[in-house]
C-alpha positions in Angstrom: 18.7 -38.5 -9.1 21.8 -36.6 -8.9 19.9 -33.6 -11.0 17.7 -33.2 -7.8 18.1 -30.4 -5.0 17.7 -30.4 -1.4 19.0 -26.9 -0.9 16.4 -24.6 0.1 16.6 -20.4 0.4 14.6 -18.3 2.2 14.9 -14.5 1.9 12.6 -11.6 4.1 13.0 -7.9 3.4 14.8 -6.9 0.6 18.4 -5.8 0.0 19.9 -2.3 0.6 21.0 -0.4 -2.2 24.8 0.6 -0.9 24.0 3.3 -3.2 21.4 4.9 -1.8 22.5 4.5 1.8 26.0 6.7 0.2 22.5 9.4 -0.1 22.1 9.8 3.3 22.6 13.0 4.8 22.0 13.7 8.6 20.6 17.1 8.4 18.9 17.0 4.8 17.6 13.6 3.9 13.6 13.7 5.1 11.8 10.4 5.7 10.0 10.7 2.2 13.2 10.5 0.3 14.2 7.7 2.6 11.1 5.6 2.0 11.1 6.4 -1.8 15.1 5.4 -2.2 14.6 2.3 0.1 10.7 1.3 -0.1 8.4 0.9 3.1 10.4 -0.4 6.1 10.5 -3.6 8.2 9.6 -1.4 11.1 8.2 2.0 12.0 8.8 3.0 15.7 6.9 6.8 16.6 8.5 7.9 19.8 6.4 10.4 22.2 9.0 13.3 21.7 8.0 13.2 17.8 11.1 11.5 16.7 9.9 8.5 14.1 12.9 5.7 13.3 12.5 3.7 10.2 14.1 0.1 10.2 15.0 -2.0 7.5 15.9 -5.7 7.7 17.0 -7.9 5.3 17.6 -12.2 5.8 18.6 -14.6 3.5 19.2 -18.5 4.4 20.4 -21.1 2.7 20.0 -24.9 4.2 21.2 -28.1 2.0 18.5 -30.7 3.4 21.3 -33.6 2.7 24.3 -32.5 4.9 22.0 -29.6 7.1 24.6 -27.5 6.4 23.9 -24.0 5.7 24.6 -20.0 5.9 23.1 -16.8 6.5 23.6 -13.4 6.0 21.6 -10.4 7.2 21.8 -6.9 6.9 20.2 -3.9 8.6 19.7 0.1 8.3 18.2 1.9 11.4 17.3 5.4 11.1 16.1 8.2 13.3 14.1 11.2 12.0 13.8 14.2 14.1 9.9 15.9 14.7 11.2 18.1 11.5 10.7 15.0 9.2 14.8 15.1 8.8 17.5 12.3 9.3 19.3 12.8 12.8 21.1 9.8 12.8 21.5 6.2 10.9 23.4 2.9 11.6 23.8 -0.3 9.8 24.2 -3.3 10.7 25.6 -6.8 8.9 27.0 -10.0 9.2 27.0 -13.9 8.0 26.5 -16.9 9.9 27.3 -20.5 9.3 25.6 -23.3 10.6 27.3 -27.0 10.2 25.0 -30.1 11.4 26.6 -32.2 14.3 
Protein backbone atom coordinates (compact mmCIF):
# COMPACT_ATOMS: atom_id res chain seq x y z
CA UNK A 1 0.00 0.00 0.00
CA UNK A 2 2.60 2.50 0.74
CA UNK A 3 3.85 2.02 -3.17
CA UNK A 4 0.49 3.64 -4.12
CA UNK A 5 -0.03 7.46 -5.25
CA UNK A 6 -2.70 9.89 -4.66
CA UNK A 7 -0.91 12.77 -6.22
CA UNK A 8 -2.35 13.80 -9.41
CA UNK A 9 -0.90 16.50 -12.17
CA UNK A 10 -2.55 18.27 -14.62
CA UNK A 11 -0.74 20.37 -17.22
CA UNK A 12 -2.62 22.70 -20.34
CA UNK A 13 -0.48 24.54 -22.90
CA UNK A 14 2.90 23.82 -23.11
CA UNK A 15 6.03 25.40 -21.67
CA UNK A 16 7.92 28.45 -23.08
CA UNK A 17 11.17 27.95 -24.40
CA UNK A 18 13.14 30.97 -22.38
CA UNK A 19 15.20 30.60 -25.34
CA UNK A 20 13.14 31.52 -27.96
CA UNK A 21 11.43 34.29 -26.04
CA UNK A 22 15.49 35.75 -25.76
CA UNK A 23 14.51 35.78 -30.06
CA UNK A 24 12.18 38.27 -29.81
CA UNK A 25 12.66 41.36 -31.46
CA UNK A 26 10.00 44.30 -31.39
CA UNK A 27 10.53 45.59 -34.81
CA UNK A 28 11.73 42.32 -36.71
CA UNK A 29 10.16 39.19 -35.36
CA UNK A 30 6.77 38.50 -37.68
CA UNK A 31 3.99 36.39 -36.37
CA UNK A 32 5.28 33.32 -38.57
CA UNK A 33 8.47 33.08 -36.75
CA UNK A 34 6.60 33.50 -33.54
CA UNK A 35 4.26 30.66 -34.20
CA UNK A 36 6.99 28.42 -35.62
CA UNK A 37 9.49 29.05 -32.49
CA UNK A 38 6.47 28.70 -29.99
CA UNK A 39 3.70 26.50 -31.83
CA UNK A 40 -0.07 27.69 -32.33
CA UNK A 41 -1.17 29.80 -29.33
CA UNK A 42 -3.73 29.55 -26.48
CA UNK A 43 -5.38 32.52 -28.02
CA UNK A 44 -5.62 34.59 -31.16
CA UNK A 45 -7.31 38.06 -30.53
CA UNK A 46 -7.67 40.14 -34.36
CA UNK A 47 -8.30 43.75 -33.37
CA UNK A 48 -10.40 46.08 -35.96
CA UNK A 49 -7.23 48.40 -36.48
CA UNK A 50 -5.40 45.16 -37.96
CA UNK A 51 -3.26 44.59 -35.02
CA UNK A 52 -3.47 40.48 -34.23
CA UNK A 53 -2.08 39.50 -30.44
CA UNK A 54 -0.98 35.94 -30.01
CA UNK A 55 -1.27 34.44 -26.33
CA UNK A 56 0.29 31.65 -24.83
CA UNK A 57 -0.69 30.02 -21.54
CA UNK A 58 0.88 27.48 -19.80
CA UNK A 59 -0.67 25.50 -16.18
CA UNK A 60 0.61 22.89 -14.38
CA UNK A 61 -1.08 21.51 -10.88
CA UNK A 62 -0.14 19.24 -8.73
CA UNK A 63 -2.81 17.96 -5.88
CA UNK A 64 -1.79 14.95 -3.23
CA UNK A 65 -5.45 13.44 -2.77
CA UNK A 66 -4.25 12.31 0.93
CA UNK A 67 -3.31 15.69 2.56
CA UNK A 68 -5.18 18.03 -0.45
CA UNK A 69 -2.27 19.83 -0.48
CA UNK A 70 -0.91 21.04 -3.58
CA UNK A 71 0.86 23.80 -5.98
CA UNK A 72 0.69 25.51 -9.15
CA UNK A 73 2.63 27.31 -11.42
CA UNK A 74 1.63 29.12 -14.59
CA UNK A 75 3.38 31.04 -17.05
CA UNK A 76 2.30 33.41 -19.84
CA UNK A 77 3.59 35.28 -23.15
CA UNK A 78 1.22 37.97 -24.70
CA UNK A 79 2.17 39.42 -27.89
CA UNK A 80 1.02 42.12 -30.20
CA UNK A 81 1.70 42.21 -33.97
CA UNK A 82 1.27 45.33 -35.85
CA UNK A 83 -1.07 45.25 -39.39
CA UNK A 84 2.71 44.71 -40.94
CA UNK A 85 2.71 41.11 -39.58
CA UNK A 86 5.69 42.50 -37.08
CA UNK A 87 6.11 42.23 -33.17
CA UNK A 88 5.18 45.78 -31.55
CA UNK A 89 5.23 44.71 -28.15
CA UNK A 90 5.39 41.42 -25.80
CA UNK A 91 4.93 40.75 -21.96
CA UNK A 92 5.23 37.68 -19.80
CA UNK A 93 3.76 36.76 -17.14
CA UNK A 94 4.54 34.00 -14.17
CA UNK A 95 4.05 32.89 -10.93
CA UNK A 96 3.38 29.83 -8.34
CA UNK A 97 0.64 29.17 -6.06
CA UNK A 98 0.27 26.96 -3.08
CA UNK A 99 -2.79 25.63 -1.86
CA UNK A 100 -2.79 23.85 1.85
CA UNK A 101 -6.20 21.99 2.91
CA UNK A 102 -7.87 23.50 6.10
Amino acid sequence: MLGLSACATVETGHAIDPAAQARLKVGVTTIEEAKAWFGEPSQVRRHSNGEVGLIYVHVKSRINGFTGNGDSGSEGLAMEFGPDGKLERFQTTSGPTSVRAR
